[in-house]
C-alpha positions in Angstrom: 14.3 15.1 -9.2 10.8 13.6 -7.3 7.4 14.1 -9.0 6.9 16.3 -5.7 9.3 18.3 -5.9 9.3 19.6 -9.7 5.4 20.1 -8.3 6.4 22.6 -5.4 8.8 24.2 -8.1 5.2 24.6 -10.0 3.7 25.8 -6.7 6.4 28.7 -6.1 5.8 30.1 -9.4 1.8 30.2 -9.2 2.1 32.3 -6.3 5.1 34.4 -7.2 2.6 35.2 -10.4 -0.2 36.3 -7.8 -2.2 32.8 -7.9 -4.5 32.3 -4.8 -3.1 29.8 -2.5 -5.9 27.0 -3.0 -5.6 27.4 -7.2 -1.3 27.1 -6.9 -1.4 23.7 -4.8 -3.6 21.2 -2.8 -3.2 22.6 0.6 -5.2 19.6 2.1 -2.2 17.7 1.1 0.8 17.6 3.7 3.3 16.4 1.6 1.8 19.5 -0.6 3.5 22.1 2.0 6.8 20.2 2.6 6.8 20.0 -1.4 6.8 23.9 -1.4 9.3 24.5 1.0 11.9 22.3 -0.7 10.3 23.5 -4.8 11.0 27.2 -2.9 14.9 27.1 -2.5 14.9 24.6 -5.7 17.6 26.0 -8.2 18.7 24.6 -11.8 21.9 23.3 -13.0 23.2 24.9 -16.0 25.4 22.0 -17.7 26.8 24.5 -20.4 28.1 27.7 -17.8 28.3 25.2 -14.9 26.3 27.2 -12.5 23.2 27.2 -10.4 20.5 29.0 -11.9 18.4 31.0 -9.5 14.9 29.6 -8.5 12.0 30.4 -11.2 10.1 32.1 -9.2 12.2 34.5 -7.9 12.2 35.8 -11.8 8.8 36.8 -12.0 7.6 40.1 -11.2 6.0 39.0 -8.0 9.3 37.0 -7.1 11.7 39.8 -7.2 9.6 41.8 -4.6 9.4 39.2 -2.3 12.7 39.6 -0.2 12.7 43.6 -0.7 8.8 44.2 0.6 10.1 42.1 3.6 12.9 43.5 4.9 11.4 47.1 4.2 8.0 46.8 5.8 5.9 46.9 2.9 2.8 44.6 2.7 3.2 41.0 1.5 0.3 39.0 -0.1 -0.6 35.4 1.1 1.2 33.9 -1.4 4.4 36.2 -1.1 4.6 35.3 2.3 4.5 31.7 1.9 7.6 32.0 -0.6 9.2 34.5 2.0 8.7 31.5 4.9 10.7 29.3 2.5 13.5 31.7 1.1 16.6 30.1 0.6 18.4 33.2 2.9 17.6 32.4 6.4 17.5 36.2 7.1 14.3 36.3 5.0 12.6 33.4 6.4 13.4 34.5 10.0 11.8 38.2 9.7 8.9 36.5 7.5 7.7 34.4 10.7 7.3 37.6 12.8 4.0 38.4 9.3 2.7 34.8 9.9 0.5 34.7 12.5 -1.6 37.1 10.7 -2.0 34.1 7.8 -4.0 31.5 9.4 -3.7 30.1 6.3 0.3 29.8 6.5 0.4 27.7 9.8 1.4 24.6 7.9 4.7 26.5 7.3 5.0 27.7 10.3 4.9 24.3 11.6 7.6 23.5 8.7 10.0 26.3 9.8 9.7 24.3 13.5 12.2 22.1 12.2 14.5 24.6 10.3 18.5 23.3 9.9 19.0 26.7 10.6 19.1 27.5 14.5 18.0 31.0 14.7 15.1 30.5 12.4 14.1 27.2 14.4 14.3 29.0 17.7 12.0 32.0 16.6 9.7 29.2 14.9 9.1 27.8 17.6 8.4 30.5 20.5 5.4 32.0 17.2 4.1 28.6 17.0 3.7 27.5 21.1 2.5 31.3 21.0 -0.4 30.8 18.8 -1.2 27.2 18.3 -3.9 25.9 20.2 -5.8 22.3 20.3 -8.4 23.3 17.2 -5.4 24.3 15.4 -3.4 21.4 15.9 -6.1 19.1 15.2 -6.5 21.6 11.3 -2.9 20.8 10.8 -1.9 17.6 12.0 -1.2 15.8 9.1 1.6 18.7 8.3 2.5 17.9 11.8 2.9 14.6 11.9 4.8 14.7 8.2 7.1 17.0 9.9 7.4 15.0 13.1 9.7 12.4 11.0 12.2 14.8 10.3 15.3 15.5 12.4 14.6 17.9 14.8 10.7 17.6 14.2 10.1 16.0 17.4 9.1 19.5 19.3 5.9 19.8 17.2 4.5 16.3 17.6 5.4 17.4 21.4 3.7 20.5 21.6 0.6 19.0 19.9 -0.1 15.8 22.0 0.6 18.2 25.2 -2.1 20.5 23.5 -4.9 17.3 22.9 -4.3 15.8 25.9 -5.1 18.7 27.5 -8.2 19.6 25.4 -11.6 18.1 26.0 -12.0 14.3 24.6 -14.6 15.6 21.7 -11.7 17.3 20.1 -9.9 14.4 18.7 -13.2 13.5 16.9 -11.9 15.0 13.6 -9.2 13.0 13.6 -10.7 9.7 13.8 -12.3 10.2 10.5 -8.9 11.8 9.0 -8.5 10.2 5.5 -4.8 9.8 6.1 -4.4 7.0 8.1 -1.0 8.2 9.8 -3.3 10.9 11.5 -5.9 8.3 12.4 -3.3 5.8 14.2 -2.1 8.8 15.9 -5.3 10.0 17.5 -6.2 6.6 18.6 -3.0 6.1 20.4 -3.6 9.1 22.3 -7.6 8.3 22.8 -6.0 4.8 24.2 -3.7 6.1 26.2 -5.5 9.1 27.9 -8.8 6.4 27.7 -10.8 9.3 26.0 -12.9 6.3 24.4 -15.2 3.7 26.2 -14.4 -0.1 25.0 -17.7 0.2 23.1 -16.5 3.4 21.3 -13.3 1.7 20.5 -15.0 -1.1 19.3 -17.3 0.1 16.9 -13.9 2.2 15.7 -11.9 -0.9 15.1 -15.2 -2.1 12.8 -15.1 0.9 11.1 -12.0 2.2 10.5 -10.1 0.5 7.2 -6.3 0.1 8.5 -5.2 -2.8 10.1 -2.9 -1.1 12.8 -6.2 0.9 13.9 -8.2 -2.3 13.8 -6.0 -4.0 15.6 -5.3 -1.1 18.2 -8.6 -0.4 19.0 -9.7 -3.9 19.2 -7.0 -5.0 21.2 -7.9 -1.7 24.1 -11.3 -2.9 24.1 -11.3 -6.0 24.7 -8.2 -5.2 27.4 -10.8 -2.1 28.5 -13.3 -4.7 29.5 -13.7 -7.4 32.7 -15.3 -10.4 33.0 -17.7 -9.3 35.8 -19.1 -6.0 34.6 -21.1 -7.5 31.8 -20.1 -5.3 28.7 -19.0 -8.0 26.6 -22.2 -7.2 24.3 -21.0 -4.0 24.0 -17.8 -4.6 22.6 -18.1 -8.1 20.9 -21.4 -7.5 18.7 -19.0 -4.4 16.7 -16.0 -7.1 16.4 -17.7 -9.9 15.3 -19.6 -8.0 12.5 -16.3 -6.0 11.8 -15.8 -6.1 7.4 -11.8 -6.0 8.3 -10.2 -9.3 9.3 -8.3 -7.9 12.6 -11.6 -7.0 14.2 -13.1 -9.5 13.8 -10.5 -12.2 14.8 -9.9 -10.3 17.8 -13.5 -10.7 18.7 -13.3 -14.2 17.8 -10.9 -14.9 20.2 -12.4 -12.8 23.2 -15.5 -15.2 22.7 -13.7 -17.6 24.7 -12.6 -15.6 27.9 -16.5 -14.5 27.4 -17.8 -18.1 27.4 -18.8 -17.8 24.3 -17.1 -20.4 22.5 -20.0 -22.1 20.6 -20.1 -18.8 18.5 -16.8 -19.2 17.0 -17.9 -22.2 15.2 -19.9 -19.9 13.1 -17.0 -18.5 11.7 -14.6 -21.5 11.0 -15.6 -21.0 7.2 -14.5 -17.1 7.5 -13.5 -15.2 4.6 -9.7 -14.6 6.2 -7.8 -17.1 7.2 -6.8 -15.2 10.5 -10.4 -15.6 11.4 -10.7 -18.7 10.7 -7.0 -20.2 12.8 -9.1 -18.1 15.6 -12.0 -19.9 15.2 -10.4 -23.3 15.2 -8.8 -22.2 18.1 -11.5 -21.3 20.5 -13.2 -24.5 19.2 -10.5 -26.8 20.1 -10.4 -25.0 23.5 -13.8 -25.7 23.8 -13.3 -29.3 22.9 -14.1 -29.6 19.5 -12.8 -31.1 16.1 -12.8 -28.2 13.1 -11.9 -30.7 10.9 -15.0 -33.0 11.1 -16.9 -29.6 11.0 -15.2 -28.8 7.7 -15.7 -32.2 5.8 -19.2 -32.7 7.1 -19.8 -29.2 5.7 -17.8 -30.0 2.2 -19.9 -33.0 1.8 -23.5 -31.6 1.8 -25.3 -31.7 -1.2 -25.6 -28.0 -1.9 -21.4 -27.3 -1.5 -19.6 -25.7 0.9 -18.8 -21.8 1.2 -15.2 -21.1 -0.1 -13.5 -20.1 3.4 -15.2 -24.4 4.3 -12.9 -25.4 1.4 -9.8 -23.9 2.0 -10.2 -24.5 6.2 -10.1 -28.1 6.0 -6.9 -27.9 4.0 -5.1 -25.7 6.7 -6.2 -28.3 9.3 -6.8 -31.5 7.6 -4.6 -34.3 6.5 -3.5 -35.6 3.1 -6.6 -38.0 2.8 -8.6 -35.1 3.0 -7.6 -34.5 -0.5 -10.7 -37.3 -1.5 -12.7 -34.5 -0.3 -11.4 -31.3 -2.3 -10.9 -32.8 -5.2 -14.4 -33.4 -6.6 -14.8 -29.6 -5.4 -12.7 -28.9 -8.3 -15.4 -29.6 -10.7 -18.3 -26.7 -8.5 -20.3 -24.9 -10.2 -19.2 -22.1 -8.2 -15.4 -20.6 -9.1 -14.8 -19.4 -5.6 -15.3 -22.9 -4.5 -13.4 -24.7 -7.5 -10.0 -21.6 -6.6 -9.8 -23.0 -3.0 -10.1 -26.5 -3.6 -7.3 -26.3 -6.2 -5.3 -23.8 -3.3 -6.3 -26.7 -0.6 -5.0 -29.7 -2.7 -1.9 -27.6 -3.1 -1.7 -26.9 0.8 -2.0 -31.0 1.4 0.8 -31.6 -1.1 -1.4 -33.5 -3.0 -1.1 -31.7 -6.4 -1.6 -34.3 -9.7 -0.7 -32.5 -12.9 -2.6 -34.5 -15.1 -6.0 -33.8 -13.6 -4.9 -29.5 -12.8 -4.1 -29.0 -16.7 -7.5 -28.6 -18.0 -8.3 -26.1 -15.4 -5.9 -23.8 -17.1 -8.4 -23.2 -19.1 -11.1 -22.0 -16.8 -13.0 -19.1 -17.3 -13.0 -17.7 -14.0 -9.1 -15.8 -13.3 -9.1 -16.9 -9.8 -9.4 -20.0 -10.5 -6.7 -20.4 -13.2 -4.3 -18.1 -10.9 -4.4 -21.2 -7.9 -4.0 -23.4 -10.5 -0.8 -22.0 -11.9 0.5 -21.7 -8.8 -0.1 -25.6 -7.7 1.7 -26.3 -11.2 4.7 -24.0 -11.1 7.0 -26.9 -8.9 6.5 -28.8 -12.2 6.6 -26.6 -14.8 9.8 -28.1 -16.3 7.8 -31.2 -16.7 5.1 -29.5 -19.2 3.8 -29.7 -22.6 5.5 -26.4 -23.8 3.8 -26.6 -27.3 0.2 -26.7 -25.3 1.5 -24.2 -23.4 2.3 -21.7 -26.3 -0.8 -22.3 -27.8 -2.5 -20.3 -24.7 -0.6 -17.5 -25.6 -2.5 -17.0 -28.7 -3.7 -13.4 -28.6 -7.4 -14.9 -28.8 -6.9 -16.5 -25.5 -8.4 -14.5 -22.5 -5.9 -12.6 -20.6 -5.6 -14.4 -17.6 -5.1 -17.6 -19.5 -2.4 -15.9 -21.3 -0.8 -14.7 -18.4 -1.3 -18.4 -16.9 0.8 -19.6 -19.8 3.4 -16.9 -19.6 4.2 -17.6 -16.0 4.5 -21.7 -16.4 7.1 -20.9 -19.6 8.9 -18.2 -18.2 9.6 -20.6 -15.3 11.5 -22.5 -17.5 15.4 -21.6 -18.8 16.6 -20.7 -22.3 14.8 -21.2 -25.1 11.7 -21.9 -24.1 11.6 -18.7 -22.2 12.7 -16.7 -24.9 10.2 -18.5 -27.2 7.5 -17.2 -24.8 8.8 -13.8 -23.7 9.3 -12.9 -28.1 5.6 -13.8 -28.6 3.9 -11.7 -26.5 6.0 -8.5 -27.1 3.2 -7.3 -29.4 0.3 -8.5 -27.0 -2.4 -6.3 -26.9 -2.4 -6.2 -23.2 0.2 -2.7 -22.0 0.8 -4.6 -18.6 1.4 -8.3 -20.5 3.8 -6.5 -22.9 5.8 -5.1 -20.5 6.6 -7.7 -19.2 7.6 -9.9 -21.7 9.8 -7.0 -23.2 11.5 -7.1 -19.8 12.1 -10.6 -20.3 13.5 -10.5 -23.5 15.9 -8.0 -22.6 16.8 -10.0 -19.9 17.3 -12.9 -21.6 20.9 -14.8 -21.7 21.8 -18.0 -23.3 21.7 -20.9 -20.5 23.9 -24.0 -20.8 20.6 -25.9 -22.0 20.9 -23.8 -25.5 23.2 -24.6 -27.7 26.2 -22.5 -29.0 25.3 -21.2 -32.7 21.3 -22.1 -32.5 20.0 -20.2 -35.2 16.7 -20.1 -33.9 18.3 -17.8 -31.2 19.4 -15.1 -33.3 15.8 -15.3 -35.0 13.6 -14.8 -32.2 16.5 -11.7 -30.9 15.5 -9.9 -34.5 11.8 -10.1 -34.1 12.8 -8.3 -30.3 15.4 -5.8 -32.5 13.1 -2.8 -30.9 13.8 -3.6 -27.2 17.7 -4.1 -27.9 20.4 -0.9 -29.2 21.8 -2.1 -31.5 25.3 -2.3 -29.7 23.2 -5.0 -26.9 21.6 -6.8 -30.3 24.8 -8.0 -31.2 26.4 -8.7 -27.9 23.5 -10.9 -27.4 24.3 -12.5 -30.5 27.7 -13.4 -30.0 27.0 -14.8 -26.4 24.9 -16.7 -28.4 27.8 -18.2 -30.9 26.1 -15.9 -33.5 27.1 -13.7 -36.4 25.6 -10.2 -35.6 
């Protein structure tokens, strides 16, 4: 059973014992209410009688006076009602929605009961919620309806709501913009796009805010469409893009600098961060008639080095020879420098083992993670015994898990060499994984049948193994258990 659900279980008892509704669960969280709906109706198994237990809440005190206050008129509390809305007996979750609307507090639920698999109770939820629900309150509890909107038969309340905020004035989506869940977000953009309740500027300066890629690209996309080549707004929208932190924004408004005549700006981003920006930028250059490439190596042969994002873009558009150029880069001062000239030289296909080795031993992680990766291809071809000496516990981390990756890329032995002596590393996250591996581990042709060293390195991994594994490990080995 989900973490989610054994916490709506929690949830159902809280307020079957009286708790408040805020104190029994986060109701700013969506999947909060749907986790109470389900933790509601939630029953035990018991192995021994073979029976389903009744619910835990409906022990307590508060619990067994639920169904009998409803159906006889007496007064509910908050939290009562919210159980009653999620009863297992439809009968008791119908007459509850008829006490809702005097909850404000319960309209998540209501909204829930929308897409009830029981008929009678979906019909009633409904007519209460198109009754009562207006734009404000759609906008409170739209991430509950948009969570319910993906399950079958939730359609009707996405419906109901964008029929609501497309009918409400253009201010009231503003809460949603700024909705930390980003499904929300998304949504209220769509709708702003498509009833065009935001100018291209206003969409602009969203698509450099916001920190989602969908919304970046949504609202940078409608901007840019929003805007012609005569009315002069280019400013407007272009200045937000091309300062944007996230990489969709700002190649978009990269590549609007073209239709805007601008090309001659996009060579100031050809050394970009993100490699989407930069392809953009070599784009609009090229259109404009220039050469990125000569831009990058005149730029990676100045005195004072080139930015990172210089390095790495005259790998993605230079040639093999190019590699002259990177490779004294690999010796910069600066490690941002030294990780993309080791990921450019490994982009050109130009990787030399012999001079890459040292830099395994690099202080800066980056650096040694590019580095890795440009020797993987060959790690059958290295130095294991060098290799196993980086996995020396005094070794910084990354340099460990350098090593670790280069043997475990390697059958047999030599992985199971590796994987046994890091099982006690100090590092939880290194550990794990070489527990895994040893576990995992099953003699290759390479080892041969009856090596004793086998059945050695198994018994100083006897904890990860039952004992029953242990010695079926062993005899696939050619070993005595």
């Amino acid at each position: 059973m989900g973490t989610r659900l054994w916490d709506g279980v929690a949830a159902a008892v809280r307020l079957a014992e009286g708790d408040p509704l805020r104190e029994a669960f986060d109701t700013g969280d969506p999947a909060a209410w749907t986790a109470l709906d389900a933790g509601v109706r939630t029953a035990s198994w018991d192995t021994e009688r073979y029976v389903w237990l009744t619910p835990a809440w409906e022990k307590t005190e508060g619990g067994r006076a639920v169904k009998d206050a409803l159906l006889h008129g007496r007064p509910l509390t908050e939290g009562q009602l919210a159980l009653a809305l999620c009863h297992r007996e439809g009968k008791v979750r119908a007459a509850a929605l008829s006490r809702a609307v005097d909850f404000p507090r319960l309209l998540p639920l209501l909204v829930v009961r929308c897409s009830d698999w029981a008929a009678p109770v979906r019909e009633v939820a409904r007519r209460r919620l198109t009754e009562t629900l207006d734009a404000e309150g759609a906008v409170r509890v739209m991430p509950v309806i948009l969570r319910v909107g993906r399950r079958d038969r939730g359609d009707f309340v996405t419906g109901l709501a964008t029929e609501l905020l497309r009918a409400a004035p253009p201010e009231t989506l503003a809460p949603l913009y700024a909705d930390p869940h980003r499904r929300v977000r998304r949504y209220a953009y769509r709708l702003a796009v498509g009833e065009a309740f935001l100018s291209p500027g206003e969409l602009a300066r969203a698509a450099a805010r916001d920190g989602d890629t969908v919304v970046q690209s949504l609202c940078a996309d409608s901007a840019l469409a929003a805007v012609s080549d005569e009315d002069g707004a280019y400013d407007d929208v272009l200045e937000p893009l091309l300062a944007a932190r996230g990489p969709q924004a700002r190649a978009a408004g990269v590549t609007a600098l073209r239709r805007a005549g601008r090309s001659e700006r996009a060579v100031g981003f050809l050394g970009d961060r993100s490699g989407v920006v930069r392809a953009c930028a070599r784009y609009v250059v090229r259109q404009g008639g220039g050469d990125p490439s000569v831009w990058y190596r005149e730029r990676c042969g100045r005195p004072e080095g080139p930015a990172p994002g210089v390095v790495i873009g005259l790998a993605e558009c230079g040639e093999r020879a190019d590699a002259e150029v990177l490779w004294p880069l690999v010796g910069h001062p600066a490690a941002g420098v030294r990780a993309r000239a080791v990921a450019g030289l490994r982009l050109l296909d130009v990787v030399d083992v012999r001079r890459l080795l040292p830099l395994l031993d690099d202080p800066a992680p980056g650096v040694v993670r590019e580095v890795t990766a440009a020797l993987l291809p060959s790690a059958g071809s290295l130095d294991t015994g060098r290799l196993m000496e980086r996995l020396a516990r005094e070794r910084p981390r990354h340099v460990r898990v350098a090593a670790f990756r280069l043997l475990h890329a390697r059958d047999g032995l030599v992985r199971l060499r590796a994987s046994v002596a890091l099982v006690d590393d100090p590092d939880d996250k290194l550990r794990r994984w070489a527990g895994q591996s040893v576990q995992r581990w099953h003699p290759t042709a390479d080892v041969r049948h009856g090596t004793v060293e086998v059945g050695e390195l198994l018994d100083r991994g006897r904890h990860l193994f039952s004992e029953h594994v242990l010695k079926r490990r062993k005899w696939e080995a050619g070993l005595k258990a």
